[in-house]
C-alpha positions, 0 to 999 in steps of 0.5 A: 714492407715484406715484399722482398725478393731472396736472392736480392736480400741476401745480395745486399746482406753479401756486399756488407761488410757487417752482416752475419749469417742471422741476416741471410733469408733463409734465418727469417723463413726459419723463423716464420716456417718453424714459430710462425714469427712475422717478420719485418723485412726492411730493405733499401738499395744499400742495406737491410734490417730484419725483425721478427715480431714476437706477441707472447702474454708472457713476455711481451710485445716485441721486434727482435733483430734477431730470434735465436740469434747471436747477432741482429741489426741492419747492415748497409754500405753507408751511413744514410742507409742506416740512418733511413732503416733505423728511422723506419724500425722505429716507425713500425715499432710504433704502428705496431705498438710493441713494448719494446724493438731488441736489437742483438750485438749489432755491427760496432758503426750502428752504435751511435746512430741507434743511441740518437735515435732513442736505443739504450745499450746494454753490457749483458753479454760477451763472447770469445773470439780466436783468430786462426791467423797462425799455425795449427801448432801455434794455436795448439801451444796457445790454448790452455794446458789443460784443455791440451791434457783433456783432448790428448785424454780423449783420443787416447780414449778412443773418442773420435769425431765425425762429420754429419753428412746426411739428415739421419745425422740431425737427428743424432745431433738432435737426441743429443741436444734434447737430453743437454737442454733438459740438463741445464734446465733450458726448454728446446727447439723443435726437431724442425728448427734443425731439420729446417736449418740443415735443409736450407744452410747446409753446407755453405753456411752450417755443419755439424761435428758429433763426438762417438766412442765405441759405437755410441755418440756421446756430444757434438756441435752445431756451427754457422759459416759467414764468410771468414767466420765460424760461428759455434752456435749449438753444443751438446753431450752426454753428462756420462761421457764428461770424463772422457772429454768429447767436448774438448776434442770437438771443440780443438777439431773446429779450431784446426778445421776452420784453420784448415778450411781457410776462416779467419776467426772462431767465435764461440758463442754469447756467454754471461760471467756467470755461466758455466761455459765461460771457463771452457771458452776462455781456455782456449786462447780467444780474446774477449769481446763485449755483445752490446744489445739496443733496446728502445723502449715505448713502455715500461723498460726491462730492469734485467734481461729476460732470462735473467728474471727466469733464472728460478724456473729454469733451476726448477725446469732441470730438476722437475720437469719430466724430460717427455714434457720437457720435450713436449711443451719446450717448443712452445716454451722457446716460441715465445722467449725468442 
């Protein structure tokens, strides 16, 4: 079951024309390297299915497909292969004797063969997506008017962006992120989460983009490379700085230089209606575009998303919470939500 060769595995992840950059190897090393996850490799001729198995008594016994992850599921050539791979997720679930399998915004043809096999969908979140099929003045003029005011304030600002280039420049990125995810109330990774990613992902398939003004740096974003896709992952900034709007001229320079790079679309990351970052992601011209997730139940069913039920403790988390502990205890928090 877990005997899978790399360099195989990520052949058939290649031919698929549903695979993300979750479905790589490399993610589930990750996984196993940084939060000691199992992961479930299932694999046929035609397709694969990763699953990490995640025991926490806080929330549950759980195959997730995938950890930290936008997207999830298998991805194959055809429909027997699917059908095959969906039939064995089933079958470990129950030898494992999980309470649930979560399956995150998989591929849209492995919607119906996961609802006949007893998956439920669910509607909780939505992303925006921006094809980068025009011209970078056409993408320019498509944005809202005042995220084009706010990114000209910023370079007027003297704010400029750079790319990370060696490992000195993760942990830039990583000083940054700790100090936005005790903001917003959100426990973080481990430093080794990003260490890991850069060593293994850079820079085929991750870069990262940091905002500095008058030799400080003030925000920056973490991005995936698919194929055609650029997928923004990670984002992170100084509350200080909001006013010289370094997340608007990070987020414009992603726009031109993933249209400059040859990708064909921007997807910027899951969202909730009731999240902060859904007007900054709807300003800057892409189309909505739902993120079912597939559950499969052989207990008690969730009434409500996880994260949803913890809304409290995060407000408390923000408000509370010591960033030293914060950053202490957070990765082991983030181990067990998955």
């Amino acid at each position: 079951m877990n005997a899978v060769a790399p360099a195989k595995w990520n052949e058939l992840v290649t031919k698929s024309d549903h695979s993300r950059v979750y479905h790589l190897h490399q993610w589930g090393t990750l996984l196993e390297e940084v939060h000691g996850h199992r992961l479930v490799y299932l694999q046929e001729d035609k397709g694969v299915f990763p699953l990490a198995h995640i025991k926490s008594s806080i929330f549950g016994n759980r195959l997730i497909s995938l950890p930290f992850a936008d997207y999830g599921g298998l991805c194959s050539q055809d429909k027997t292969t699917a059908e095959k791979l969906i039939l064995q997720s089933t079958e470990i679930a129950q030898q494992m004797g999980v309470d649930f399998i979560e399956i995150r915004c998989p591929h849209q043809p492995y919607f119906e063969p996961l609802e006949g096999h007893g998956f439920v969908r669910r509607d909780d979140y939505f992303t925006f997506a921006l094809p980068l099929d025009k011209s970078i003045d056409e993408l320019w003029r498509f944005i809202d008017e005042k995220k084009m005011k706010k990114t000209r304030k910023a370079e007027r600002n003297g704010v400029r962006v750079m790319e990370a280039t060696h490992k000195a420049d993760v942990k830039v990125f990583y000083a940054l992120y700790q100090r936005t995810m005790k903001r917003l109330g959100s426990p973080p990774q481990p430093y080794q989460f990003f260490d890991r990613i850069w060593d293994m992902l850079y820079p085929q398939n991750v870069r990262i983009f940091l905002a500095m003004h008058e030799g400080t740096y003030i925000a920056g974003k973490l991005i995936f490379l698919h194929k055609d896709v650029v997928q923004q992952s990670y984002s992170c900034s100084l509350r200080q700085y909001f006013a010289l709007a370094p997340n608007d001229l990070l987020q414009w320079h992603i726009i031109k230089w993933g249209s400059e790079s040859g990708f064909t679309r921007v997807n910027f990351g899951r969202t909730r209606e009731d999240e902060g970052t859904e007007l900054f992601k709807r300003q800057w011209g892409g189309q909505v575009v739902k993120m079912p997730y597939f559950y499969r139940f052989y207990k008690k069913a969730l009434k409500e998303r996880q994260e949803i039920q913890y809304k409290w403790i995060s407000r408390l988390w923000a408000k509370y919470t010591p960033e030293f502990i914060a950053n202490r205890i957070g990765p082991w928090i983030v181990r067990q939500v998955g």
